[in-house]
TORGU-712396 format. One record per residue (C-alpha): residue in three letters; y, x, z. Coordinates in steps of 0.02 Angstrom, whole numbers, padded with zeros to 5 digits, always signed. Each point is the difference from the previous one (the first is absolute). Example, Ala and Ser with C-alpha at 12.3 -4.5 7.8 and 13.67 -1.06 7.14 Angstrom:
ALA-00225+00615+00390;SER+00172+00069-00033;
//
This chain:
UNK+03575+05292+03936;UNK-00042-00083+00153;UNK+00114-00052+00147;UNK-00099-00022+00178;UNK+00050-00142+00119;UNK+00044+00061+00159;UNK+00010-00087+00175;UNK+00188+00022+00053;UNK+00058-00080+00175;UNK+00167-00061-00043;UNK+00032-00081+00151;UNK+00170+00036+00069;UNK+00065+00095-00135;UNK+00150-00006-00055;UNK+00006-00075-00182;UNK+00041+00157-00105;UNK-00145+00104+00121;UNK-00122-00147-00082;UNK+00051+00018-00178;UNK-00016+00206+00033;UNK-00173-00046+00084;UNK-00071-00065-00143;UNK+00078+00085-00128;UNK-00069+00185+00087;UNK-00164-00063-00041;UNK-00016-00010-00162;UNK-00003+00163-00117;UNK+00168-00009-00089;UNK+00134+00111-00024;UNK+00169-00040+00091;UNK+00159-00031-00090;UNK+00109-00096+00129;UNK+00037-00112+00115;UNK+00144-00138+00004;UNK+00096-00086+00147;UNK+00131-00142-00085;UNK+00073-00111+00138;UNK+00150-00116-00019;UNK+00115-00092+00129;UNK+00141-00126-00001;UNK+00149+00062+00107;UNK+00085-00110+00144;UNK+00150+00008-00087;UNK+00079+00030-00165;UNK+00081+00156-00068;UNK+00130-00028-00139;UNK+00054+00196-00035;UNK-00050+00167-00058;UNK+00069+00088+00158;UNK-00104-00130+00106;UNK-00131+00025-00092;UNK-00006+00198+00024;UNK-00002-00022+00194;UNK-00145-00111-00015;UNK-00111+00115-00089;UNK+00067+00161+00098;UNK-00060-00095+00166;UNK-00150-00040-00072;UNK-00023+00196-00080;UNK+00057+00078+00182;UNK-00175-00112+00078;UNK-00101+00056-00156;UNK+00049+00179+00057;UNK+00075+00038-00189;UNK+00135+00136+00016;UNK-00022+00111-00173;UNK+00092-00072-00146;UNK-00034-00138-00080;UNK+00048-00125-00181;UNK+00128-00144+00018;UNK-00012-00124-00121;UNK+00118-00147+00017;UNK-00002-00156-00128;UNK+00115-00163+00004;UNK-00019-00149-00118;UNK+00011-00189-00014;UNK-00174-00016+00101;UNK+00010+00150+00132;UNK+00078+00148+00084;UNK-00115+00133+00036;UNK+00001+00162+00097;UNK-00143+00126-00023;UNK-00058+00152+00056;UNK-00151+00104-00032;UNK-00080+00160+00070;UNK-00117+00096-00089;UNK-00114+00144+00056;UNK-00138+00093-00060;UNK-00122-00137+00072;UNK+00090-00143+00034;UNK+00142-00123-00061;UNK+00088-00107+00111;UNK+00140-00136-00062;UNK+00107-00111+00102;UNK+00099-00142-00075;UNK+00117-00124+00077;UNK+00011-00164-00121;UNK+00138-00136+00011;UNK-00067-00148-00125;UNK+00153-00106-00067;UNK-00002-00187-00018;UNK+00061-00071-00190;UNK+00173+00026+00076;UNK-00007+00189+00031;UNK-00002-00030+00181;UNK-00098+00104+00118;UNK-00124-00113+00083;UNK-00150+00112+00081;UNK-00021+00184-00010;UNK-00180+00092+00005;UNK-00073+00171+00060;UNK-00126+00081-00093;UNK-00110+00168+00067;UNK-00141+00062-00129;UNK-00092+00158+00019;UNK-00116+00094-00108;UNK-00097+00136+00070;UNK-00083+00102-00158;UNK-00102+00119+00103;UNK-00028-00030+00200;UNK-00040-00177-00023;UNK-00067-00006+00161;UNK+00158+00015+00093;UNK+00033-00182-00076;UNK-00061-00047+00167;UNK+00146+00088+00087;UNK+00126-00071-00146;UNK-00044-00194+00041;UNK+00016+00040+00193;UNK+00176+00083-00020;UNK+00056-00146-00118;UNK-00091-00158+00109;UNK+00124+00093+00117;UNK+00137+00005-00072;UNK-00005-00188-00074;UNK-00038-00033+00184;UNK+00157+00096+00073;UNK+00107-00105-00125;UNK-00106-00175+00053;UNK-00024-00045-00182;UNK-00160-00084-00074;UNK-00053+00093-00120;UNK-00136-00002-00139;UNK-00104+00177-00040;UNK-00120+00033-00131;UNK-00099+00147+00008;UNK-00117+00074-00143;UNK-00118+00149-00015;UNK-00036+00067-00182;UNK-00145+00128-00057;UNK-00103+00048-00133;UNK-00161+00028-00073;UNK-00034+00119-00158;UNK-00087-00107-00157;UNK+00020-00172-00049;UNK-00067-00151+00139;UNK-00073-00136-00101;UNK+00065-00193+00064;UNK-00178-00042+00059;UNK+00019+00173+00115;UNK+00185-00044+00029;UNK-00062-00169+00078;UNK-00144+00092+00111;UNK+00120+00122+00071;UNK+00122-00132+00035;UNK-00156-00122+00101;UNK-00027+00165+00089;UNK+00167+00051+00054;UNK+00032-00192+00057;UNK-00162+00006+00094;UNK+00013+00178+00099;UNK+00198-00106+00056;UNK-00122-00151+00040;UNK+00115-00084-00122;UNK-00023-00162-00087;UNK+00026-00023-00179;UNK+00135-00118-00034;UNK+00046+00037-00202;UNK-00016+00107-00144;UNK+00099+00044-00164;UNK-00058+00109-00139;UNK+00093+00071-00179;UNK-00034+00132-00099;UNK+00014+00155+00096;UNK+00017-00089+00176;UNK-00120-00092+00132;UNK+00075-00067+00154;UNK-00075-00106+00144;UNK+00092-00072+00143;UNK-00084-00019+00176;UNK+00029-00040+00185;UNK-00054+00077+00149;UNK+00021-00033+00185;UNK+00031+00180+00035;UNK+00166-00015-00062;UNK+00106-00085+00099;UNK+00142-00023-00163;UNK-00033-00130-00140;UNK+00078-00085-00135;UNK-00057-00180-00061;UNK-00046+00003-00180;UNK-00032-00193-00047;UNK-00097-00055+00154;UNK-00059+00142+00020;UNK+00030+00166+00125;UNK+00030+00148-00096;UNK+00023+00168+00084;UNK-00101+00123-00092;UNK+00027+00054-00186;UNK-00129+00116-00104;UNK+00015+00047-00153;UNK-00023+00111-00147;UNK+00058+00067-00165;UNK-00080+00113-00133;UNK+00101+00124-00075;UNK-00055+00061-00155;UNK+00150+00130-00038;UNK-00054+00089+00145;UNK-00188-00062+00007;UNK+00009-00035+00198;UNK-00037-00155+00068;UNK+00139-00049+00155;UNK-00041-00091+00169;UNK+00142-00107+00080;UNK-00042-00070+00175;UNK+00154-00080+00077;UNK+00054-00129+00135;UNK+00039-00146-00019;UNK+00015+00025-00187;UNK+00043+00131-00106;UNK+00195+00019-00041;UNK+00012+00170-00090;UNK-00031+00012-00202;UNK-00179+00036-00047;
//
């Protein structure tokens, strides 16, 4: 199997367009893509009922109007109020958090929009504008994560796993910053100027995550790419 570098011009991309970029180069199979982005509120919200006018404000901007699963939770830690939406090609879930001090006292309170797209992963571009948006609207910092997965047919050796990974960081004119390996997983952490988002990992910048993971059940070897790392289970 062999997986050609391509010149890509990333320059004013937005940063989901540049993992989509990359990853439409190289010969893999889609499975998904994944937008996780969290927020801390201006203020605090100490009940359910609150709570539900939150996440219906923030459902109205997402445009979600068909039914969707409540799940509320309350203990010593936390109140939670959750929501999720699933289609036939996406999920969405919304979550307002309220994090309680060792007194059970309400003390800040959290928003939380994650989106998986299973099929049209390149409307992931559209998702991140409609949620930079909406976190805009509501003038809240927020933090977003977003992570492209594929794969290829066969087993990828780790030697192969590391070439693929030089090449992907080199068509993003990324620099290599780390790597990890186990068993069934390689993963290299990189920077690159075309993305104007980073996290600092030791002294380092960190806003590109590759990685991937041999599964022998299904003999298929999967391709994460995400930004600034990757946040979903692999």
């Amino acid at each position: 199997m062999l997986i050609a570098l391509f010149a890509i011009n990333l320059y004013d991309i937005k940063k989901s367009n540049v993992l989509l970029a990359v990853f439409d180069k190289y010969s893999c199979d889609t499975v998904q893509g994944n937008i996780n982005t969290i927020a801390r509120l201006n203020k605090t919200i100490n009940t359910q009922d609150d709570m539900q006018k939150e996440v219906e404000r923030i459902l109205f901007k997402l445009g979600i109007k068909n039914k969707v699963q409540v799940d509320i939770n309350e203990n010593d830690a936390k109140l939670e109020y959750m929501v999720t939406r699933s289609a036939k090609d996406s999920e969405t879930i919304v979550k307002i958090e309220s994090r309680k001090n060792e007194n059970q006292e309400i003390k800040e309170t959290y928003l939380s929009i994650n989106t998986i797209l299973y099929e049209k992963i390149e409307d992931i571009g559209y998702v991140q504008t409609l949620l930079d948006n909406i976190y805009k609207g509501l003038e809240l910092d927020y933090d977003m994560n977003i992570t492209v997965v594929g794969r290829y047919k066969g087993k990828i050796d780790k030697k192969q796993q590391s070439e693929y990974s030089d090449k992907i960081l080199k068509s993003m004119k990324a620099k290599k910053v780390d790597s990890f390996e186990t068993d069934n997983i390689y993963s290299v952490y990189g920077y690159t100027g075309y993305i104007k988002d980073f996290i600092i990992q030791g002294k380092n910048k960190v806003n590109v995550n590759i990685a991937m993971r041999y599964n022998d059940y299904e003999d298929k070897t999967y391709l994460y790419i995400s930004t600034p790392i990757i946040t979903a289970d692999y």
